[in-house]
KEDRENNU-481932 format. One line per field, with one value per residue: chain; residue in one letter; x, y negated, z negated of N, C-alpha, C, O, CB in turn; residue number from 1. Coordinates in Angstrom, 2 decimals. Glycine has a CB too. Layout:
c	[A; ...]
r	[A; ...]
n.u	[X; ...]
n.v	[Y; ...]
n.w	[Z; ...]
ca.u	[X; ...]
ca.v	[Y; ...]
ca.w	[Z; ...]
c.u	[X; ...]
c.v	[Y; ...]
c.w	[Z; ...]
o.u	[X; ...]
o.v	[Y; ...]
o.w	[Z; ...]
cb.u	[X; ...]
cb.v	[Y; ...]
cb.w	[Z; ...]
k	[NUM; ...]
END
This chain:
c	[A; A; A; A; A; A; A; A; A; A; A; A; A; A; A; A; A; A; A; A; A; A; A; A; A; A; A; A; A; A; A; A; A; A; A; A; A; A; A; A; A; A; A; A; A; A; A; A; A; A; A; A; A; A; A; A; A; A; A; A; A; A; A; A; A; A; A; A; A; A; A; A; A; A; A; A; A; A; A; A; A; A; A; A; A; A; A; A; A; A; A; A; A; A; A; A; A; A; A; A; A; A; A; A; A; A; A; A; A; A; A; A; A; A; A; A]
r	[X; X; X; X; X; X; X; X; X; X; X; X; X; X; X; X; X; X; X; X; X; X; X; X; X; X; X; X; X; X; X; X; X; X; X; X; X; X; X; X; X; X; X; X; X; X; X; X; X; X; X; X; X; X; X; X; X; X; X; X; X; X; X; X; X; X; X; X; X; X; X; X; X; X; X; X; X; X; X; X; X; X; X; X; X; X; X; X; X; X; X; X; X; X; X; X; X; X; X; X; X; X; X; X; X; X; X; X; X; X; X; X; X; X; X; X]
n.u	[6.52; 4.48; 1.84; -0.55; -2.86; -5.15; -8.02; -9.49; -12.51; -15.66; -16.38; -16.97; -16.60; -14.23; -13.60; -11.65; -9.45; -7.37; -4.88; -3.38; -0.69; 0.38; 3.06; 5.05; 7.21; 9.50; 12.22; 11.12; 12.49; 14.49; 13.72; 12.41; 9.16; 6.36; 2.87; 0.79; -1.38; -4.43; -6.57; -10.23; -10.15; -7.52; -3.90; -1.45; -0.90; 2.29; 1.70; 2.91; 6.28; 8.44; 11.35; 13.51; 13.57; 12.63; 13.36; 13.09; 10.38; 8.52; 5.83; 3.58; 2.31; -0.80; -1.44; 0.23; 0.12; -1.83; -2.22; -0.14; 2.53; 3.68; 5.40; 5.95; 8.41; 8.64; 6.18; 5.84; 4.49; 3.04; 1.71; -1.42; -2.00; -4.91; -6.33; -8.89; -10.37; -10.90; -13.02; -11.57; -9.86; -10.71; -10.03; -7.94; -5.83; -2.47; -0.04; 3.56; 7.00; 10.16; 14.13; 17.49; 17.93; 16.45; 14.89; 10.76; 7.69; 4.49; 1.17; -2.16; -4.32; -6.71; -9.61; -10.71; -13.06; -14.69; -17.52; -20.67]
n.v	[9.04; 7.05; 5.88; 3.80; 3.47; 0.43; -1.95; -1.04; -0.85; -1.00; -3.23; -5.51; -5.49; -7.40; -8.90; -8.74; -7.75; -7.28; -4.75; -3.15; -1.75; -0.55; 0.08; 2.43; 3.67; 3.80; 2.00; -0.51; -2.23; -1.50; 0.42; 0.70; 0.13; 1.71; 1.50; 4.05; 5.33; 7.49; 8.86; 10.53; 13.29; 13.04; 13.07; 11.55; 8.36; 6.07; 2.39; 0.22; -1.50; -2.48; -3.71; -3.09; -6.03; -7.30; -8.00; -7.23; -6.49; -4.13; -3.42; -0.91; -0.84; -1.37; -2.76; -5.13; -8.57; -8.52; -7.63; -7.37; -6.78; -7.05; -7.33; -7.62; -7.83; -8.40; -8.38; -5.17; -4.29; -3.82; -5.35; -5.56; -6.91; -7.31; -8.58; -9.12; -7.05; -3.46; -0.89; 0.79; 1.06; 2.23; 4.51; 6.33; 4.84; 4.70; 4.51; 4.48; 4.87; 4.45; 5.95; 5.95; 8.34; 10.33; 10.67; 10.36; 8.64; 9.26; 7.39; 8.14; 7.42; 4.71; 4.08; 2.69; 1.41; 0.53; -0.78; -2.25]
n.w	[-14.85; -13.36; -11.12; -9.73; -8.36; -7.15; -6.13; -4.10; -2.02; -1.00; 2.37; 4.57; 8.58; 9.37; 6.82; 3.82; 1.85; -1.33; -2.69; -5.18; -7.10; -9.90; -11.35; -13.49; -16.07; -14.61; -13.24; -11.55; -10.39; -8.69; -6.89; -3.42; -1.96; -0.80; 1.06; 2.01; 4.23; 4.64; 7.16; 6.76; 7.57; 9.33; 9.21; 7.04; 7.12; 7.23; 6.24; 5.39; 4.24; 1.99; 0.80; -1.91; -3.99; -2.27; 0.31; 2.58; 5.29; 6.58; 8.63; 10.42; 13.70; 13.82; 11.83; 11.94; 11.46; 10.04; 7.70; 4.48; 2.78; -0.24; -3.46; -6.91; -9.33; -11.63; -12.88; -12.31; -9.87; -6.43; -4.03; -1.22; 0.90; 3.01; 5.54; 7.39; 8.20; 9.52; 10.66; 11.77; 9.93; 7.35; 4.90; 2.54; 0.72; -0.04; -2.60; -2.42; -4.13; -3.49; -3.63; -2.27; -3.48; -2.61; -4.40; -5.16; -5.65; -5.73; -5.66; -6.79; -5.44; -3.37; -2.31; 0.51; 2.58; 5.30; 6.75; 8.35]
ca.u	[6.31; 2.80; 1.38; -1.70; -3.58; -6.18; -8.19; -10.26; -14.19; -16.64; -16.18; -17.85; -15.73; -13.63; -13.00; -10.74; -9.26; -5.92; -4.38; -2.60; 0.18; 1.16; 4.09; 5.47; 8.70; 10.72; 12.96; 10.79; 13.11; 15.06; 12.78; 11.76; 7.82; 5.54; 1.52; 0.41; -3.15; -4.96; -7.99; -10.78; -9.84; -6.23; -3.10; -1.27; 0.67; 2.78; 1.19; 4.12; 7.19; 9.11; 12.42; 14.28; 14.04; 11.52; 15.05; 12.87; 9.27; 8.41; 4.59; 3.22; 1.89; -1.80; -1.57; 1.08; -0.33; -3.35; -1.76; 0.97; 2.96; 4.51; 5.76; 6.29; 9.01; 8.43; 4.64; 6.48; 3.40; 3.29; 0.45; -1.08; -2.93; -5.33; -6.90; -9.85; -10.50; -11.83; -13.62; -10.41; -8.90; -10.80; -9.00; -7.32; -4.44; -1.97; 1.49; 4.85; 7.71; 11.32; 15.11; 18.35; 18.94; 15.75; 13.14; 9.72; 6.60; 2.86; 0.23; -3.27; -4.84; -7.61; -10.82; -11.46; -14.42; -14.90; -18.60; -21.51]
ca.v	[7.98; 6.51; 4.70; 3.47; 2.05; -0.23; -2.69; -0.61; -0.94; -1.01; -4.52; -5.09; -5.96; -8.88; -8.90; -8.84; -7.04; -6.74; -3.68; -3.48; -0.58; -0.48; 1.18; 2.28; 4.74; 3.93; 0.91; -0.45; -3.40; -0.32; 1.01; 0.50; 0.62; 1.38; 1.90; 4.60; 5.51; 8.50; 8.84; 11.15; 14.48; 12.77; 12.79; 10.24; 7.75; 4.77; 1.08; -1.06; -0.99; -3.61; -3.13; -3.80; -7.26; -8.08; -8.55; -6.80; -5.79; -3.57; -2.82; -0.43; -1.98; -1.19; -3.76; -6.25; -9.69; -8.55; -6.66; -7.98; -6.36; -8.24; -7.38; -8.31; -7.17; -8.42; -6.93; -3.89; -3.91; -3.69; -5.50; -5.07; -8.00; -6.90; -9.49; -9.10; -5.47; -3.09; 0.48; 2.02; 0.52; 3.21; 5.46; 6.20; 3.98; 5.60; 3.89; 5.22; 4.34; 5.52; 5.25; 6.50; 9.66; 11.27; 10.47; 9.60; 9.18; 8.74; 7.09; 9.15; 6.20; 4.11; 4.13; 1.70; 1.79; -0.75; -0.61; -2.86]
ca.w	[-13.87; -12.65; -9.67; -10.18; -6.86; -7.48; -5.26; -2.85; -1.88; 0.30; 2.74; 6.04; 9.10; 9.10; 5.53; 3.43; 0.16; -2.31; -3.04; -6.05; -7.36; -10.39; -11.57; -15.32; -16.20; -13.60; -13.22; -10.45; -9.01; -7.82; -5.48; -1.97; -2.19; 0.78; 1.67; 3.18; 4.57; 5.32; 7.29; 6.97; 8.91; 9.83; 8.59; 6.07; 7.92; 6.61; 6.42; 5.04; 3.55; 1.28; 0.35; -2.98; -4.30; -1.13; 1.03; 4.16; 5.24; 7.72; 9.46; 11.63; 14.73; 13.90; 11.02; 12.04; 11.78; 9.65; 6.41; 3.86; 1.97; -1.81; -4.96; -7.95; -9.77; -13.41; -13.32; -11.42; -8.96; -5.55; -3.32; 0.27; 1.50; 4.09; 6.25; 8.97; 8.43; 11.04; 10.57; 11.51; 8.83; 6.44; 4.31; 1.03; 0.80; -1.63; -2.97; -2.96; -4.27; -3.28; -3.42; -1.50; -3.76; -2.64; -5.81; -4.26; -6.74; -5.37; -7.01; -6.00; -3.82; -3.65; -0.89; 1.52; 3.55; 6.04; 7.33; 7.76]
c.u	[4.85; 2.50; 0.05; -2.29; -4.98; -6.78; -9.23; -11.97; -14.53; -16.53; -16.76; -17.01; -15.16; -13.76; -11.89; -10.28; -7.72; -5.89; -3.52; -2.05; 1.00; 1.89; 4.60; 6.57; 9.37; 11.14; 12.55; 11.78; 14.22; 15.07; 12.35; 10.17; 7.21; 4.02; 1.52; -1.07; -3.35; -6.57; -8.35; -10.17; -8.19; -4.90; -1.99; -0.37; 0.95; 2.51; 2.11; 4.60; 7.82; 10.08; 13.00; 14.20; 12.95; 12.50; 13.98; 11.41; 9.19; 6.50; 4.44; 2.04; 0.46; -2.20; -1.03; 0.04; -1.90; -3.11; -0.44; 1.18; 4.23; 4.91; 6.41; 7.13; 9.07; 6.92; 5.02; 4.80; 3.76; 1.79; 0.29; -2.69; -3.51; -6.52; -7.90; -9.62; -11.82; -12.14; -12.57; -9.19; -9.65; -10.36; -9.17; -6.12; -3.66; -0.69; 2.57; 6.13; 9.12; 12.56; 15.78; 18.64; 17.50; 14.28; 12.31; 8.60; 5.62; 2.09; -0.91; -4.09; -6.24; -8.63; -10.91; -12.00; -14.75; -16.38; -19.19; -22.31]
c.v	[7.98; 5.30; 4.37; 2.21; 1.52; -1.29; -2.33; -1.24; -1.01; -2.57; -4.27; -5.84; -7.44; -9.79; -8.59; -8.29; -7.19; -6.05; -4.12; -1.74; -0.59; 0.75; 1.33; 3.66; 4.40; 2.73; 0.23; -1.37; -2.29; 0.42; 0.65; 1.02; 0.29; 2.20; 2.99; 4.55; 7.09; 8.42; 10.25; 12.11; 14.37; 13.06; 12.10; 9.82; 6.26; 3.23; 0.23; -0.53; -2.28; -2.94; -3.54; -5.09; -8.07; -8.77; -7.99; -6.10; -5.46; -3.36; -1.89; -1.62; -2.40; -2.31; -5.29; -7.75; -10.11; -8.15; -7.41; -7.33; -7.28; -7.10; -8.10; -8.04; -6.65; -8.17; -5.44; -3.42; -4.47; -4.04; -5.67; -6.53; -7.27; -8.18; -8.97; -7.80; -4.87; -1.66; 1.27; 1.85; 1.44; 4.19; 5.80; 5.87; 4.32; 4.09; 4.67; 4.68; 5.38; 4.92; 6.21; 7.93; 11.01; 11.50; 9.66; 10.27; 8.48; 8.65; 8.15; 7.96; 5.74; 3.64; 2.86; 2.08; 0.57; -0.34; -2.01; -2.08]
c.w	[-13.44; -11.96; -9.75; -8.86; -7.19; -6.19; -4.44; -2.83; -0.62; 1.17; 4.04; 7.19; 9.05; 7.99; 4.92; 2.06; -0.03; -2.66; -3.83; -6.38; -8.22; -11.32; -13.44; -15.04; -15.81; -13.66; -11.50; -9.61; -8.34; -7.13; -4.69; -2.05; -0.74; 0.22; 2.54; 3.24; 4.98; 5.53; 7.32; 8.17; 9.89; 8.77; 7.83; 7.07; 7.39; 7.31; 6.58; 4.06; 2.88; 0.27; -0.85; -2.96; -3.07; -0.17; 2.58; 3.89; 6.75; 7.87; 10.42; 12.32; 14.28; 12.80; 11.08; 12.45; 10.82; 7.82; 5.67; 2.60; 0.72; -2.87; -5.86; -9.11; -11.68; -13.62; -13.10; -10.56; -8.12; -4.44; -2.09; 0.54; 2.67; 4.58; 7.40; 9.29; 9.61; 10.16; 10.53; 10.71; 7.52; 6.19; 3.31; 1.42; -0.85; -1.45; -3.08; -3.21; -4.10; -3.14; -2.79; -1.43; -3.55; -3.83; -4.87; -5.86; -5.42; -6.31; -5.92; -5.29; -4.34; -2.43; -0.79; 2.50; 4.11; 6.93; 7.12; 7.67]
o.u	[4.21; 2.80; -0.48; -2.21; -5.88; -5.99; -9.95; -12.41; -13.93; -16.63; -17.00; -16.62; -15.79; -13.95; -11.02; -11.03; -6.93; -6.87; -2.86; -2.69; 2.20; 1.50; 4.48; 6.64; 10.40; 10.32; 13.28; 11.87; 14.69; 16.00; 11.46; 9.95; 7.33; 3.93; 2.09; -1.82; -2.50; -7.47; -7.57; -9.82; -7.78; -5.10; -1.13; 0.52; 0.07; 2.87; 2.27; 4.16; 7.54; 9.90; 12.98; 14.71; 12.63; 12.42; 14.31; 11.11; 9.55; 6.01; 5.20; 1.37; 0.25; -3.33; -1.51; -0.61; -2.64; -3.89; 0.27; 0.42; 5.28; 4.47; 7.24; 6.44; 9.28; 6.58; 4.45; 4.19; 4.54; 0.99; 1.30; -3.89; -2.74; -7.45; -7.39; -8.96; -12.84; -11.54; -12.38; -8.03; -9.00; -10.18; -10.29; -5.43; -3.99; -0.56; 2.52; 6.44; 9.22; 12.64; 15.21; 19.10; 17.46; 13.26; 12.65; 8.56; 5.87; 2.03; -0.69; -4.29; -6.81; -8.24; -11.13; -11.59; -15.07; -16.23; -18.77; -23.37]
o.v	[9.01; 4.12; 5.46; 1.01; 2.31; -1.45; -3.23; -2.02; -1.06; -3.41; -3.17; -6.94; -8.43; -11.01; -8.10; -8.57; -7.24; -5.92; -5.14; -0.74; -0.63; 1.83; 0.49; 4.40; 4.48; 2.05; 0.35; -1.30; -2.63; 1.09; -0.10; 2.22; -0.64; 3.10; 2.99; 3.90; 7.76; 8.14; 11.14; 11.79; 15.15; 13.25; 12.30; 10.42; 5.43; 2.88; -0.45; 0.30; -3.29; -2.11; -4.78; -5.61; -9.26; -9.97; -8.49; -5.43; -6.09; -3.10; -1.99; -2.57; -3.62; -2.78; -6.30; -7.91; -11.09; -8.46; -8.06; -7.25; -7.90; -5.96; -8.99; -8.01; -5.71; -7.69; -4.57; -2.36; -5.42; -3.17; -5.91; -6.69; -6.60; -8.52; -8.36; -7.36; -5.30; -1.42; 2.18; 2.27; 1.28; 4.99; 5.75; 6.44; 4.27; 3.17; 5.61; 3.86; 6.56; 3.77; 7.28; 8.63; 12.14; 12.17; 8.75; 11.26; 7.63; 9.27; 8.68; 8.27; 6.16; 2.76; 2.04; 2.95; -0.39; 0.48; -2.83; -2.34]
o.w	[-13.22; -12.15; -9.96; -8.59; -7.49; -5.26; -4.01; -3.67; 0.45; 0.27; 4.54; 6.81; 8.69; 8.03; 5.64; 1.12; 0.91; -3.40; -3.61; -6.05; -7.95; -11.78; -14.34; -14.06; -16.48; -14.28; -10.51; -8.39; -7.26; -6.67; -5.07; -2.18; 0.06; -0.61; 3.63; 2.50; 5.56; 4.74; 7.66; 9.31; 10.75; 7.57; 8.69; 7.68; 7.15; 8.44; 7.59; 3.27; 3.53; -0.62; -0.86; -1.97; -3.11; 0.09; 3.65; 2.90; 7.74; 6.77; 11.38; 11.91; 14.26; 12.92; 10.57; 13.48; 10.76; 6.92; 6.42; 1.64; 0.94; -2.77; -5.68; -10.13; -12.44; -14.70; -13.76; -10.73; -8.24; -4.13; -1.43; 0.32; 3.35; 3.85; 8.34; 10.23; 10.15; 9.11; 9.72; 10.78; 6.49; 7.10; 2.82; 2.27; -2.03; -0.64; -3.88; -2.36; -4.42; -2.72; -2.57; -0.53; -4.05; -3.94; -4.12; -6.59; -4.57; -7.37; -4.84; -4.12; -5.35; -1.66; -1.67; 3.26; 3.41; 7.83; 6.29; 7.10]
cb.u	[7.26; 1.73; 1.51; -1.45; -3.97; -5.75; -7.18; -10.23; -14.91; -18.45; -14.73; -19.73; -16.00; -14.03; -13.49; -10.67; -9.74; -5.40; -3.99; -3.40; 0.81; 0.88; 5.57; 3.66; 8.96; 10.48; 14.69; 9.45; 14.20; 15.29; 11.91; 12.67; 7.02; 6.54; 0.93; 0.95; -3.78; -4.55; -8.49; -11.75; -11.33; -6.30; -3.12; -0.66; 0.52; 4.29; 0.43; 3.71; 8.09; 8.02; 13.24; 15.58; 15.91; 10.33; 17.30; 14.24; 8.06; 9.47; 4.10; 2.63; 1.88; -2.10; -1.18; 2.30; -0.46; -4.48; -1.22; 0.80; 3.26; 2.99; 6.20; 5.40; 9.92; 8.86; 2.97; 7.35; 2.10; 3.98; -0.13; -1.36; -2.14; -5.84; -5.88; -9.33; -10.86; -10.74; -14.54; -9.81; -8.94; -11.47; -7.89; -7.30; -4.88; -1.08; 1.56; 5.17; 7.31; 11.14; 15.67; 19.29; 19.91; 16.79; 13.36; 9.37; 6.54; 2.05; -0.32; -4.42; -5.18; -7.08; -12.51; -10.82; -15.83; -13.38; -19.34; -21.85]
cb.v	[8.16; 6.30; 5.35; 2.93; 2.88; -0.91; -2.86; 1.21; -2.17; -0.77; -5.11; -5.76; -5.63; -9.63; -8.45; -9.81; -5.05; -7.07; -2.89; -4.49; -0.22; -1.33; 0.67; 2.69; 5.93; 4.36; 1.41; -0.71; -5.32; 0.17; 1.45; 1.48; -0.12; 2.42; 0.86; 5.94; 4.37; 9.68; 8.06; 10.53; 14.13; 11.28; 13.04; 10.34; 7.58; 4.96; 0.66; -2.67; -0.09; -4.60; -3.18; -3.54; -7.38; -9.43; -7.20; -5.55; -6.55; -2.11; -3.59; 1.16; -1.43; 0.17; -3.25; -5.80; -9.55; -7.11; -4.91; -9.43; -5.35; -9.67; -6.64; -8.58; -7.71; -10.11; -7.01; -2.23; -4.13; -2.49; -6.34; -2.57; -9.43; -5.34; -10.25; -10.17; -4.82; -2.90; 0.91; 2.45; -1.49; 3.48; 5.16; 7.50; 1.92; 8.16; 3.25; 6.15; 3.66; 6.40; 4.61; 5.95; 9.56; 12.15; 9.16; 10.37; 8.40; 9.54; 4.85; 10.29; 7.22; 3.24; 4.85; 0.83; 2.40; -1.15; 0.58; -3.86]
cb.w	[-12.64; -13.72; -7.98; -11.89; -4.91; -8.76; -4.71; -2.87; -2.54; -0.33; 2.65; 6.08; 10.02; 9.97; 5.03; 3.63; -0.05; -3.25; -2.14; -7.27; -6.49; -10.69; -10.45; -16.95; -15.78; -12.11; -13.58; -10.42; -9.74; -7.93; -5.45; -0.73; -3.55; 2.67; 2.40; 3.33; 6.15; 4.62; 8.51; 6.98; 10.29; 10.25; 8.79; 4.34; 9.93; 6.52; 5.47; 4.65; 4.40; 0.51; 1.20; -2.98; -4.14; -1.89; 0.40; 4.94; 4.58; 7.67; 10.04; 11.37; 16.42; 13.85; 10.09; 13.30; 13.39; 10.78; 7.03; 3.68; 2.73; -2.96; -5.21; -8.31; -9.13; -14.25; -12.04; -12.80; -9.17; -5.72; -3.70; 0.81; 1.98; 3.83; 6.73; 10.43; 6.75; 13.07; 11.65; 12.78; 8.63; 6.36; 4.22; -0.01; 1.07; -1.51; -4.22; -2.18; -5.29; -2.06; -4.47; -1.73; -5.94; -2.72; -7.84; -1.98; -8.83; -4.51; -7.59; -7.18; -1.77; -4.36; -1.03; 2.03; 2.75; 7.12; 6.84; 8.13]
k	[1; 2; 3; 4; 5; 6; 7; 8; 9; 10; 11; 12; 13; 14; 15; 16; 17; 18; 19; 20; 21; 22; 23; 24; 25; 26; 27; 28; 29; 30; 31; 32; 33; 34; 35; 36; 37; 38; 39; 40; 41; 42; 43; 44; 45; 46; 47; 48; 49; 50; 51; 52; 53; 54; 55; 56; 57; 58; 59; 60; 61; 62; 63; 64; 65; 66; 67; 68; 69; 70; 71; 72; 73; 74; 75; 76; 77; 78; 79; 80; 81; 82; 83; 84; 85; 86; 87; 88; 89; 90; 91; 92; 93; 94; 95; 96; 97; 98; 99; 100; 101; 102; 103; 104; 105; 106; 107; 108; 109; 110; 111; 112; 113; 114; 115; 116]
END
């Protein structure tokens, strides 16, 4: 199985990027795929979540209204719209994908750096 996050860069506030995640091995329309982030010196915490089939998406607050989470089932990728980024929106934004019985894969992530 492989996750493969793509998308990141350097952007200067109130910009904007696509995250992309794609997936191979696994039978992705069968997985619940979510974003996480980790900042510098912090510890990883979950962006968005999108459930099987794109039936439900969830946000943490810190994004809600700014971030969007899609997929696509017949590419088996998984994308994170990010809108009107801020500084503390820098990270590594990984992918994971997961189902009921306990299988979780991570892809290794992809930097965003929000500066001017």
């Amino acid at each position: 199985v492989q996750l493969v996050e793509s998308g990141g860069g350097l952007v200067q506030p109130g910009g904007s990027l696509r995250l992309s995640c794609a997936a191979s091995g696994l039978t992705f329309r069968l997985y619940d795929m979510s974003w996480y982030r980790q900042a510098p010196g912090k510890e990883r915490r979950l962006v968005a979540t999108i459930t099987r089939a794109g039936s439900s998406t969830n946000y943490a607050d810190s994004v809600k209204g700014r971030f969007t989470i899609s997929r696509d089932d017949g590419e088996s990728t998984v994308y994170l719209q990010m809108n009107n980024l801020q500084p503390e929106d820098t990270a590594v934004y990984y992918c994971k994908a997961f189902v009921s019985n306990g299988m979780v894969y991570w892809g290794k992530g992809t930097l965003v750096t929000v500066s001017s």
